[in-house]
N, C-alpha and C positions, 0 to 999 in steps of 0.2 A: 246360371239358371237355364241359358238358353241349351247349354249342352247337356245338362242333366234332364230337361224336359225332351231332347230327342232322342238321348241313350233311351229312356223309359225308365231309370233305376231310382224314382224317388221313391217309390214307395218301400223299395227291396230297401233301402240305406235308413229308411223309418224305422223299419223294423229291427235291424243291427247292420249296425256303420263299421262292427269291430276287424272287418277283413275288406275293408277301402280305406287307401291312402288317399292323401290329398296336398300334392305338394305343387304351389302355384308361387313363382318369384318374379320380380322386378329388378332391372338392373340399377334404379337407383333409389328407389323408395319415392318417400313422400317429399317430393322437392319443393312441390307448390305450399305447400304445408310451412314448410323449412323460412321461405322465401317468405309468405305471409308472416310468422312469425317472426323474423330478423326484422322485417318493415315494423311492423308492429312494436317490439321492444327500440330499435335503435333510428327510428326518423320519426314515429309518431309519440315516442316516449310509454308507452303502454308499457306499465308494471307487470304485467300476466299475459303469458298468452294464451288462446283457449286452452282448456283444459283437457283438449284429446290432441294437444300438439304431441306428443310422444308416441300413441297409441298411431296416429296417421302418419307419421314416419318409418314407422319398422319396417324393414322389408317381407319379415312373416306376420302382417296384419291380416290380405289376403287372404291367404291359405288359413289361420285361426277363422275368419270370416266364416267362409264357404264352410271349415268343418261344422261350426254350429247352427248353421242357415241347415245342413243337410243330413246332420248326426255321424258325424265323420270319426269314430272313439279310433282308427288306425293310425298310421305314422303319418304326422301332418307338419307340414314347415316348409320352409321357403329358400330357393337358391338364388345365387347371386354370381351369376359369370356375362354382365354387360350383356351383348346382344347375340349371347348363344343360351341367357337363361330359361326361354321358355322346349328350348329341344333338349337342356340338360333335364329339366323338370320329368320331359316325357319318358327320358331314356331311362329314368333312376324308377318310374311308375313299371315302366316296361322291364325291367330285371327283376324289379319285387316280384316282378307276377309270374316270370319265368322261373324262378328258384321255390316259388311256392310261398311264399309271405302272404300273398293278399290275391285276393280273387279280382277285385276293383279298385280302381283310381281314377280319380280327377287331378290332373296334370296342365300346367300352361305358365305361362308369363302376360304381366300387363306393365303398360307403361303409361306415365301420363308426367311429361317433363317440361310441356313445351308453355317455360316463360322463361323472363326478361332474363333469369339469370343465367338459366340453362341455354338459351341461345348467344350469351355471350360468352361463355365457356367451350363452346362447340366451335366457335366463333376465332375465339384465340389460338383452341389446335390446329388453324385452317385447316380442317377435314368440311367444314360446311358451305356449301354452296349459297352463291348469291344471284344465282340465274336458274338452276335448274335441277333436275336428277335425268343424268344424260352416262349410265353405266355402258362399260365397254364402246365407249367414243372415244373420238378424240381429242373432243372439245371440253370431255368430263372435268369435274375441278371441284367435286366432296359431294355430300349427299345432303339431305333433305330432311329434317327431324320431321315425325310425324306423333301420332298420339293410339294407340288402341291395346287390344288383348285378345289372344289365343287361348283356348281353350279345349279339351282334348278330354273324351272318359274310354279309359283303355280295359280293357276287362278277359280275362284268361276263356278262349274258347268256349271247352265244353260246356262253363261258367252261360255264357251268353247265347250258346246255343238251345243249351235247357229252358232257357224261359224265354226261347223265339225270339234272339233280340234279331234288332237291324244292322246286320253289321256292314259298316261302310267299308272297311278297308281292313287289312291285316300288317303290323308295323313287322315287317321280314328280318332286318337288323337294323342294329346303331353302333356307333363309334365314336371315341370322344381322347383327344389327343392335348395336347399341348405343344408348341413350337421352343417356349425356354429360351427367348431368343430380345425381343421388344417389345414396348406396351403397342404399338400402332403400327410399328413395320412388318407384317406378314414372313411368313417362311411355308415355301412352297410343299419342306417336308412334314410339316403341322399337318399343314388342309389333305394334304395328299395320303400320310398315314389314317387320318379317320376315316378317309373314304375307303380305304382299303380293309380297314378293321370293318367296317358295317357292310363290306361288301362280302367281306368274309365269314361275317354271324349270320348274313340273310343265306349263303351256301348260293352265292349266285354268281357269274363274271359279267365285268364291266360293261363287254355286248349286249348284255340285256338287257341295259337300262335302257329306257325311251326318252323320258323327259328328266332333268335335271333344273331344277329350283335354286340358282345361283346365291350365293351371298351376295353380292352384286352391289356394292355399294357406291358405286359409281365416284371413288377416291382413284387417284394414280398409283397407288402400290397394289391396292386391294385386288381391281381386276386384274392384272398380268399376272400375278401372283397365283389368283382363283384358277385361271387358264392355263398356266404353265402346270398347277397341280393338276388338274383333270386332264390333261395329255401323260403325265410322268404315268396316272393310273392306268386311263383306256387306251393310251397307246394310237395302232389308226382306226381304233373305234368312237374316239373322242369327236372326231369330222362327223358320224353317222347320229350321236345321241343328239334331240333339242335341249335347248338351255333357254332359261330366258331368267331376268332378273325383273320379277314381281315390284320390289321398292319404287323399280322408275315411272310406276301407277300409284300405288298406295305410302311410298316414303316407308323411311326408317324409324322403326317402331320399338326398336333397341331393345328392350327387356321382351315387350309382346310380341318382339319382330316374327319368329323363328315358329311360333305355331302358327300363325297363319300364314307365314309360305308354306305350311306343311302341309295344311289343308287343300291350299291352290294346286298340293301337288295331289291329293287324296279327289280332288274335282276334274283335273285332270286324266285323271285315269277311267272316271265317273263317267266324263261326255266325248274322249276321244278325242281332247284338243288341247292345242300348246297354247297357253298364254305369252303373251308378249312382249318382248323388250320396247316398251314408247323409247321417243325421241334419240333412236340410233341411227343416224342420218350418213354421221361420218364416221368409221368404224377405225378403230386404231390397229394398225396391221399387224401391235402382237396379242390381240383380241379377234385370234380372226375363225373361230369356232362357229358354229349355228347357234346365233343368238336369239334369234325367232323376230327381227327386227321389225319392229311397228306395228304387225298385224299377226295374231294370232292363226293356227292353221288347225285344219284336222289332221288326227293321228292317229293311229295302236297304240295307245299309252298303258300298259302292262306291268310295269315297273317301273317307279320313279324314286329320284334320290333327293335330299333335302340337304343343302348345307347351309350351316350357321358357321362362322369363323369372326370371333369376336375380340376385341381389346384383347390387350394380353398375351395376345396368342393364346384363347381357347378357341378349342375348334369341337364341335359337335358335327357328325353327318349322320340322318336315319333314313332309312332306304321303307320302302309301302311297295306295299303288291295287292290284288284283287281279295278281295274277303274269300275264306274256305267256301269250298261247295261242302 
């Protein structure tokens, strides 16, 4: 609501919804749902469980939501690639609109996972931390479940210039790779191929970039892995770009993670300044790039890049640059 009340486009989508998409995913669905229902049937003995336990599980409930909340009649559904689904969402809105499908979309990921069962399952992959979210340290030892949702309405230029919109940002390119390799062990050529495919759809080189929005998840394979990719790409431009990994403020948001780093990077470019990697005190020396450690700085932020590199080895990166003059 809150992004369609700043696009300005409720009223255009009132009128005909038939050329906006609306595709919003979750990397795991309705867990809490799941979890009340399991309790419910198998500790409390309850015959039934509510009656919209199906309906709050799906992972395309979302996206149906929102089309009829907003008159959404274009391609609407939901994706599901862990904690690169809300930059897959954008990227798939962002093609429709470049090939000519659809003038508009609402695009994003949300997540809401965090109980007893979800934190023991996170718990068992030791990926989850019990002290902190402490990305590209030393001391780092997994990350931090968190809980929210990214939201994004993307809409084809001349589309939103005709009817004076505000346009914050302009998405340049995007890239979406896979590594084919393990479910949790990173491969340097994954993260490193996406970034070179969106670096190569936006028509830009590496040097350009100002700030980069880490995947940052403050595991031990993840960062060396994110770091080693982003040298294979910029080369000794890598030392010049900021980096910082957002998570180690707001935690891992897994389905909703990946739009709103993307925003952080689209605010960034907005006020001139790098946000911050908190609690990087002891940096690990093969983590040893401009991580923006603890305090935010001013910058030329002109170009920034967004990576998502999720379970599985999927990797989403989309690159933002200033809105057309």
């Amino acid at each position: 609501m809150e992004a369609v009340e700043q696009a300005g486009i409720k009223d255009l989508l009132a009128k005909d919804g038939s050329r906006t998409a609306c595709i919003i995913g979750s990397g795991s669905g309705g867990l809490t749902t799941l979890e009340t229902g399991y309790r419910d049937l198998y500790r409390d003995k309850i015959m039934r469980t509510n009656p919209l336990t199906l309906l709050r599980t799906l992972g395309s409930s979302a996206a149906a939501h929102v089309s009829m909340m907003f008159n959404i009649t274009g391609p609407t559904f939901g994706v599901v690639s862990a904690c690169a689904t809300g930059s897959h969402a954008m990227g798939l809105v962002y093609q429709m609109i470049k090939y000519g499908q659809i003038d508009t979309g609402i695009a994003g990921g949300s997540e809401a996972s965090l109980n007893w069962g979800a934190q023991r399952s996170w718990e068992a992959l030791f990926v989850l931390s019990n002290a902190g979210c402490f990305p590209f340290s030393k001391k780092r030892n997994g990350t931090i479940l968190s809980e929210g949702s990214g939201i994004m309405v993307l809409e084809e230029y001349e589309h939103a210039k005709a009817r004076g919109a505000n346009i914050l940002a302009e998405v340049m390119g995007f890239g979406m790779t896979a590594d084919a390799g393990d479910m949790v062990h990173p491969r340097v050529e994954g993260a490193a191929g996406a970034m070179q495919i969106a670096l190569d759809d936006a028509g830009l080189k590496a040097e350009q970039i100002d700030y980069i929005n880490a995947h940052g998840t403050a595991t031990k394979t993840n960062d060396v892995t994110e770091t080693k990719a982003i040298k294979s790409v910029f080369g000794d431009a890598a030392y010049d770009v900021s980096i910082s990994s957002t998570k180690s403020m707001h935690g891992h948001m897994l389905g909703g993670g990946s739009l709103v780093e993307a925003a952080a990077c689209i605010m960034a470019m907005q006020d001139n300044f790098v946000p911050p990697t908190i609690n990087l005190d002891d940096p690990d020396p093969d983590c040893d790039l401009d991580y923006t450690p603890n305090e935010g700085r001013k910058r030329d932020v002109t170009y920034t890049m967004n990576n998502s590199l999720a379970f599985g080895g999927l990797n989403t990166v989309a690159i933002f640059g200033p809105a057309p003059k």
